[in-house]
Backbone bond lengths (Angstrom), bond angles and torsions (degrees), N, CA, C in turn:
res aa  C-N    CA-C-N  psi(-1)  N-CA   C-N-CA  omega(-1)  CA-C   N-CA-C  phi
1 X - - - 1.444 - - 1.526 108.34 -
2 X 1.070 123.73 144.20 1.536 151.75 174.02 1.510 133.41 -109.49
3 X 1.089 130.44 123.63 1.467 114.76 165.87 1.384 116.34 -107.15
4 X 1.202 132.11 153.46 1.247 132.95 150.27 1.735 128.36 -131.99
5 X 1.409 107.25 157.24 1.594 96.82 -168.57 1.415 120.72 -77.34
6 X 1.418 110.78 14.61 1.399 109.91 -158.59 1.538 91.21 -153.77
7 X 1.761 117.60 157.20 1.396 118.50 178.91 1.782 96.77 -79.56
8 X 1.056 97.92 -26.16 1.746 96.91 -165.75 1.246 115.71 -86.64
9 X 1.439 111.30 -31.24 1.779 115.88 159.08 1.823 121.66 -58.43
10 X 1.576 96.23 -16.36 1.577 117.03 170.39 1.557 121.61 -63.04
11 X 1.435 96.04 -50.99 1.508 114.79 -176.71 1.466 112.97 -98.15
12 X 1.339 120.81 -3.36 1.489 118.73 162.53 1.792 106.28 -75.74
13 X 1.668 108.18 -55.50 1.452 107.57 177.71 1.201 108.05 -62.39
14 X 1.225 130.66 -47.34 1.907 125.71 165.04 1.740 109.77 -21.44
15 X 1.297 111.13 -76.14 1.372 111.85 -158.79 1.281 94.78 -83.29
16 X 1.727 149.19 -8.94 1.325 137.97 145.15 1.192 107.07 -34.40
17 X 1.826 125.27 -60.93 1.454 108.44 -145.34 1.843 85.43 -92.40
18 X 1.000 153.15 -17.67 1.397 161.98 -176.21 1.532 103.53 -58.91
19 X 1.153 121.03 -56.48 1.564 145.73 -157.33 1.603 96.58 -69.89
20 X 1.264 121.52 -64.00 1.331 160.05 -121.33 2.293 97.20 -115.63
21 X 1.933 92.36 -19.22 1.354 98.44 177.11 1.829 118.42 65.65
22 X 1.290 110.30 7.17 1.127 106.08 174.95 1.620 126.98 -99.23
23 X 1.416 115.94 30.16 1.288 143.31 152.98 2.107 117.67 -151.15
24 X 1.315 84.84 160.30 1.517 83.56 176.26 1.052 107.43 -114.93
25 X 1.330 135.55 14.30 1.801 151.04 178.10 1.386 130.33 -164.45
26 X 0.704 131.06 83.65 1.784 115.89 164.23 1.376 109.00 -80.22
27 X 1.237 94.57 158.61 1.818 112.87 179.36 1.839 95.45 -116.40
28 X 1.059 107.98 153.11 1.412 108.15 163.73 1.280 113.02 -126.11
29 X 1.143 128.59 141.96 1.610 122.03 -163.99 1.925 105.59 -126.12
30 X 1.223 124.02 58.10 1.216 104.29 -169.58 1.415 140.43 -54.07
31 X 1.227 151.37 161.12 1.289 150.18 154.48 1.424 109.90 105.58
32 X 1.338 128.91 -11.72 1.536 134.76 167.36 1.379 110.87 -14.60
33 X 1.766 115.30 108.07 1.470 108.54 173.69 1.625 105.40 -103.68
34 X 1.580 104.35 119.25 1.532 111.20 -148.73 1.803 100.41 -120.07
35 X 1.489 95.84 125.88 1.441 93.24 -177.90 1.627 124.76 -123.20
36 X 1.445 134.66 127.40 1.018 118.79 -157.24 1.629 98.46 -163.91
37 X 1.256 110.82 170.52 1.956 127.59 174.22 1.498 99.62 -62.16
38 X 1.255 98.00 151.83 1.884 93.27 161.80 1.462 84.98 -174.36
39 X 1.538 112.27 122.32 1.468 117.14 -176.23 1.552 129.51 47.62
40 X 1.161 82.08 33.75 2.151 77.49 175.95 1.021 98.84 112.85
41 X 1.770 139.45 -29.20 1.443 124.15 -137.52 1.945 89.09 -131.00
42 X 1.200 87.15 156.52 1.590 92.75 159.31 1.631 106.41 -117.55
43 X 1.747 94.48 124.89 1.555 129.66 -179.28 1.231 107.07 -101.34
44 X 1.560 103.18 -176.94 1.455 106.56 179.76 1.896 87.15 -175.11
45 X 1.536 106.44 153.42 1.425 116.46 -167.18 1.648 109.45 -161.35
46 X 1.452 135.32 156.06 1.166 120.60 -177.88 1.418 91.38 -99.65
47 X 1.404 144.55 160.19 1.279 142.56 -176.08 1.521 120.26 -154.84
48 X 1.234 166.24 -165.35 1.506 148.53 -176.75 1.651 79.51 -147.56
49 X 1.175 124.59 139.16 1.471 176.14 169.61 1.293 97.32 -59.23
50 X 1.225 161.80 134.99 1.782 154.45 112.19 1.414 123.35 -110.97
51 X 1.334 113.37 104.84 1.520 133.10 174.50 1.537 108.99 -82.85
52 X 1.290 105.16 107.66 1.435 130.50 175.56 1.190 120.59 -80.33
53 X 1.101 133.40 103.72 1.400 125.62 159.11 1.362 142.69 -122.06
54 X 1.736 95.56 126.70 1.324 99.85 -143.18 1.380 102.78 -149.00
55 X 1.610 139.66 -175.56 1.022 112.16 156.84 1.740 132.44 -111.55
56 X 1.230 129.49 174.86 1.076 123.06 179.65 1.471 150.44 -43.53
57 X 1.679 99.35 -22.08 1.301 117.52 166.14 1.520 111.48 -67.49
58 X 1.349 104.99 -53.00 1.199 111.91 165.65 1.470 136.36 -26.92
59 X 1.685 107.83 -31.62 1.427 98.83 -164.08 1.524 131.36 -80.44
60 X 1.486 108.47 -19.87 1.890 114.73 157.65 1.626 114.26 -43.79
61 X 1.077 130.26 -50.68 1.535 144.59 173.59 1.287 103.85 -64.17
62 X 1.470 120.30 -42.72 2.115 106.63 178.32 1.914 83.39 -72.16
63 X 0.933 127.70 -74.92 1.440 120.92 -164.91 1.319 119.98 -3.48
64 X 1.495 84.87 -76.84 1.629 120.04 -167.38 1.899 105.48 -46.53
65 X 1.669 100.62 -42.49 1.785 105.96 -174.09 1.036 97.78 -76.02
66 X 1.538 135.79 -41.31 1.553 133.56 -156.59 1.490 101.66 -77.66
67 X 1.262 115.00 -25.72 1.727 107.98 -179.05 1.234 112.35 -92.00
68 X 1.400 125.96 -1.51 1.410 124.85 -176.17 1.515 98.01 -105.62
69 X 1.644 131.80 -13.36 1.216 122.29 170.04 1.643 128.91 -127.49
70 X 1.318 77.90 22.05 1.655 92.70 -179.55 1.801 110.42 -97.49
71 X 1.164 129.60 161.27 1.068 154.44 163.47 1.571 137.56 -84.45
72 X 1.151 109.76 -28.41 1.321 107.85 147.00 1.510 134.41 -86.13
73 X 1.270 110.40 162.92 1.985 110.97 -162.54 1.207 80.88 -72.11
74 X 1.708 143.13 -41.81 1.739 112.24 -138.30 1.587 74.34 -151.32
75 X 1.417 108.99 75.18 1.393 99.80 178.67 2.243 109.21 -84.31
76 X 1.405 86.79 144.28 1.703 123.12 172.93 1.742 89.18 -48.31
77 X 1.631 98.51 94.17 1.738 89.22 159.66 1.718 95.69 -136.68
78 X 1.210 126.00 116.59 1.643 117.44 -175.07 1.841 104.05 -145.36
79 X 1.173 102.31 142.87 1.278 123.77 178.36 2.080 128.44 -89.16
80 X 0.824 111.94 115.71 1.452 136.64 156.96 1.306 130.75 -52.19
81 X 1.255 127.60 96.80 2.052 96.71 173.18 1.692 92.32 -102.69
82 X 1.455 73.78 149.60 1.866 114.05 176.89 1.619 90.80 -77.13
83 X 1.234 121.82 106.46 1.446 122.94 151.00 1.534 117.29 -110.50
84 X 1.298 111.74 57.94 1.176 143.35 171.72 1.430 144.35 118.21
85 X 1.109 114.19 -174.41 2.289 105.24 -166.90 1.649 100.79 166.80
86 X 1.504 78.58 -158.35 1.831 90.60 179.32 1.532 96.10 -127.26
87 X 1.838 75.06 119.49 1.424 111.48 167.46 1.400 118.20 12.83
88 X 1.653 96.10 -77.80 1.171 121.00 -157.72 1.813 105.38 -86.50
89 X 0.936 129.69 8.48 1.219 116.15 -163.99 2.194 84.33 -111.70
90 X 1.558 104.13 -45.69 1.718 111.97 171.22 1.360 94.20 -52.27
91 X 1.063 138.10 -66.57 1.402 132.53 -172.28 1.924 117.72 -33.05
92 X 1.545 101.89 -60.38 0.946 120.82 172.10 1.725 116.62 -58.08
93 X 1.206 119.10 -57.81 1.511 121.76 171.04 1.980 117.88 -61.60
94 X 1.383 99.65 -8.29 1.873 103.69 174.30 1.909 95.57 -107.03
95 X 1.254 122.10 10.96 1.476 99.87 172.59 1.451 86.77 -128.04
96 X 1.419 133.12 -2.09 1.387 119.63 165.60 1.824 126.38 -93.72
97 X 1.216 99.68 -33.26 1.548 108.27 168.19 1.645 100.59 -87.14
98 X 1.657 97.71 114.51 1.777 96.36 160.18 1.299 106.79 -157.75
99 X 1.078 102.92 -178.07 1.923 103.90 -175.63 1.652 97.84 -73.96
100 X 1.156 111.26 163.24 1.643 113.70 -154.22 1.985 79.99 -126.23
């Protein structure tokens, strides 16, 4: 999962990791009212949501792109494991996410 401060900073990193083959889906989630610490203080910001899916090898390479085109200093990039689904859909998401 990802945040960004903007819907369009959403769909730029979307079709980064898409383009680039290092997911086989993003979700975009707009309007996220997201609240959290930032320097001492408690903030709050509206931000867009992106559910990546991809696989685990993968995730040094989403890192590495998401921090070179993201906009925030300490941007929200964190990982999930899939401990389970349908079959066929894991199947489908391990021949679409690969190193390019």
């Amino acid at each position: 999962m990802i945040t960004t401060a903007s819907e369009a900073e959403a769909r730029t990193i979307a079709e980064l990791l898409l383009t680039q083959r290092k997911a086989a889906c993003v979700g975009i989630v707009p309007g996220v009212d997201s609240r959290f610490w930032w320097q001492g203080k408690l903030d709050s910001a509206r931000a867009s949501l992106l559910i990546v899916k991809t696989r685990a090898a993968l995730l040094p390479a989403i890192v590495t792109l998401v921090k070179q085109a993201h906009s925030y200093e300490v941007p929200e990039i964190i990982a999930l494991p899939i401990v389970g689904g349908n079959e066929d859909y894991l199947k489908w998401l391990d021949s679409e996410a690969r190193e390019a």
